[in-house]
C-alpha positions in Angstrom: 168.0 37.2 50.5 164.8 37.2 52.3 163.2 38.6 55.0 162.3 35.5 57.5 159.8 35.7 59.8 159.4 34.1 63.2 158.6 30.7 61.9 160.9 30.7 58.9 163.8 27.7 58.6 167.1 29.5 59.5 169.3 28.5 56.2 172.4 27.9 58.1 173.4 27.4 61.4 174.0 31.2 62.9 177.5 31.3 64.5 178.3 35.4 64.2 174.8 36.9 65.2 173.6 41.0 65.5 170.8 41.8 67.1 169.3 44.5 65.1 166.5 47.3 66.7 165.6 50.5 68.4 167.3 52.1 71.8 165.2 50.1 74.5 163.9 47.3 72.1 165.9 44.3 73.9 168.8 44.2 72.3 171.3 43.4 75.0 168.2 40.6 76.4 167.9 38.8 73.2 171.9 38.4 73.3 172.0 36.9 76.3 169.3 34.4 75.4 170.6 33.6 72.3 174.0 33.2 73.8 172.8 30.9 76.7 170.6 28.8 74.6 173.0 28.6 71.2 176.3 29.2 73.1 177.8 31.9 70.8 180.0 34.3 72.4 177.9 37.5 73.7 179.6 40.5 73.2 178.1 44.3 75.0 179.2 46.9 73.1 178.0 49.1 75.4 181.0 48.1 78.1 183.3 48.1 75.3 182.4 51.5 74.0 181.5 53.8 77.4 184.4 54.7 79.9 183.6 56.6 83.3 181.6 59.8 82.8 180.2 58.7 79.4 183.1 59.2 77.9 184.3 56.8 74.5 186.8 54.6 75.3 189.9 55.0 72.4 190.1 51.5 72.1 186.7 50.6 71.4 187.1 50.0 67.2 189.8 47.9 68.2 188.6 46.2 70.8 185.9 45.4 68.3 187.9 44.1 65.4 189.6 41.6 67.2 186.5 40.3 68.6 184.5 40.3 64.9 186.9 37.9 64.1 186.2 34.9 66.4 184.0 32.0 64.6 180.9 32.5 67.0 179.4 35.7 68.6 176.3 37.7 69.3 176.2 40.9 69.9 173.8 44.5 69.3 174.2 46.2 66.2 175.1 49.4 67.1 177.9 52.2 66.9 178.3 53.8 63.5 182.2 53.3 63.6 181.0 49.5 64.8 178.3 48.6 61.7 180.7 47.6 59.1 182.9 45.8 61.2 180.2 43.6 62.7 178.4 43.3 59.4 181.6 42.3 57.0 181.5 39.3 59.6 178.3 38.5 60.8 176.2 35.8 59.0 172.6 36.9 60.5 171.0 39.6 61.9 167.9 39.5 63.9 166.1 42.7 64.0 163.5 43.6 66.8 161.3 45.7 64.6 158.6 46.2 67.5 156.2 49.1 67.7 157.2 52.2 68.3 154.6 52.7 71.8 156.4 48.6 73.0 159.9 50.1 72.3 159.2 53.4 74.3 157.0 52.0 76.8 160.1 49.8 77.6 162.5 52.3 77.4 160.7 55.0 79.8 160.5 51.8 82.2 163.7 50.7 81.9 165.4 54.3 82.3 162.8 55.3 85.2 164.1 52.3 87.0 167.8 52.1 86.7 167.3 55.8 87.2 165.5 55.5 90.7 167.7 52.5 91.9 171.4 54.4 90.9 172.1 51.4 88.9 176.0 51.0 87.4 176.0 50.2 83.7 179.1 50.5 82.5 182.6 51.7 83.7 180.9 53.8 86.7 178.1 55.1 84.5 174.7 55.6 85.5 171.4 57.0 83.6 171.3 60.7 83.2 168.7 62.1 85.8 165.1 62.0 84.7 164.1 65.8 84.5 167.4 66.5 82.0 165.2 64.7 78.7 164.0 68.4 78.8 167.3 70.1 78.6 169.8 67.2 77.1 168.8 66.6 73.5 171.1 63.3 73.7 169.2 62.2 76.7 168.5 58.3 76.1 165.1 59.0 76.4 164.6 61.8 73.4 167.6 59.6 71.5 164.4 56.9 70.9 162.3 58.8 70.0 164.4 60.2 67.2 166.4 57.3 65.7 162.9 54.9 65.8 162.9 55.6 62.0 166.1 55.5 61.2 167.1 52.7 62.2 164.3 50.7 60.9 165.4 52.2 57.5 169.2 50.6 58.9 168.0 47.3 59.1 166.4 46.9 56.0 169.2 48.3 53.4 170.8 44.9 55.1 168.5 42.7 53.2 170.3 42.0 50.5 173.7 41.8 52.1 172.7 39.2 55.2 170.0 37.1 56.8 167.8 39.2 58.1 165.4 37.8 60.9 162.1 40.2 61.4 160.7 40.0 65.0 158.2 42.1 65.9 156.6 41.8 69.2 158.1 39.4 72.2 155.6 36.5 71.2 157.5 36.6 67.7 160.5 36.5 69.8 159.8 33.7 71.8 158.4 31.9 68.9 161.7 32.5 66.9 164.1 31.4 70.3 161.7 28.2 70.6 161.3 27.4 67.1 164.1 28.1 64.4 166.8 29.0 66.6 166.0 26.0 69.2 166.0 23.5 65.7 169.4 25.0 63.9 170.4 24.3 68.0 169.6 20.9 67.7 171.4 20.5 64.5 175.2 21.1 65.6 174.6 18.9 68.8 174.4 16.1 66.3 
């Protein structure tokens, strides 16, 4: 299959989408927009996978089975136990392939501020405190700078298996949400 673009004709109407990309790319943003504009169901993986202290929740692959079988989701691609799960379902993938200085720039921001403002993510969970990215060498912060590569690498063995959707930059982004995504939209009102 090939690699579309931001103005490439989606060749079926998405109804089980992953979003595809880098720790701190927009992931968990471009689900919710795709799920209030298309109206698939938006999964986080994220709640499903994290219980208090940072711990993994024991029902989390099954939690995500059940789901991966509904006709019409979005959600991140993520989680190795995850991955073939989603993708055994999912009909398109839309990978945010930005550069590497956009993805960390966003990341240091985002962290720095759910950081400073104590901000809950998930089951009582809150950002590890800034000065441990020296000391924690799974700190969220060194964790994108290290997987950048490697999940680029990811995305692209999943050419030949699924529409993939390349989006690099946020004016790609909004170009694809406006333009293919918005059409395939107006399709299945008709």
């Amino acid at each position: 299959m090939p690699l579309l673009g931001p103005a490439d004709p989606l060749p079926h109407v998405p109804r089980r989408i992953l979003v595809a990309g880098n720790t701190g790319s927009g992931k968990s943003t471009l689900c919710l927009r795709i799920a209030g504009q298309h109206g698939p169901r938006r999964v986080e993986l994220d709640s499903l996978y994290w219980g208090p202290r940072w711990t993994p929740r024991p029902e989390f692959l099954s939690e995500v089975e059940a789901f991966a079988d509904d006709d019409s989701w979005v959600t991140e691609f993520q989680y190795h136990e995850a991955r073939p799960v989603l993708l055994a379902r999912a009909d398109t993938v839309v990978w945010l392939d930005h550069p590497f200085a956009t993805v960390m720039g966003r990341l240091v921001s985002r962290t720095i501020r759910r950081r400073a403002g104590r901000v809950e993510l998930w089951n009582g969970n809150q950002e590890s405190p800034l000065w441990s990215v020296f000391t924690d060498s799974e700190h969220i912060l060194r964790w994108g700078w290290k997987t950048y590569r490697r999940n680029r690498a990811r995305v692209l063995a999943l050419v030949d298996q699924v529409v993939v959707v390349r989006l690099r930059g946020q004016g790609q982004v909004e170009r694809w949400l406006a333009g293919p995504l918005a059409s395939v939209g107006e399709e299945r009102a008709r």
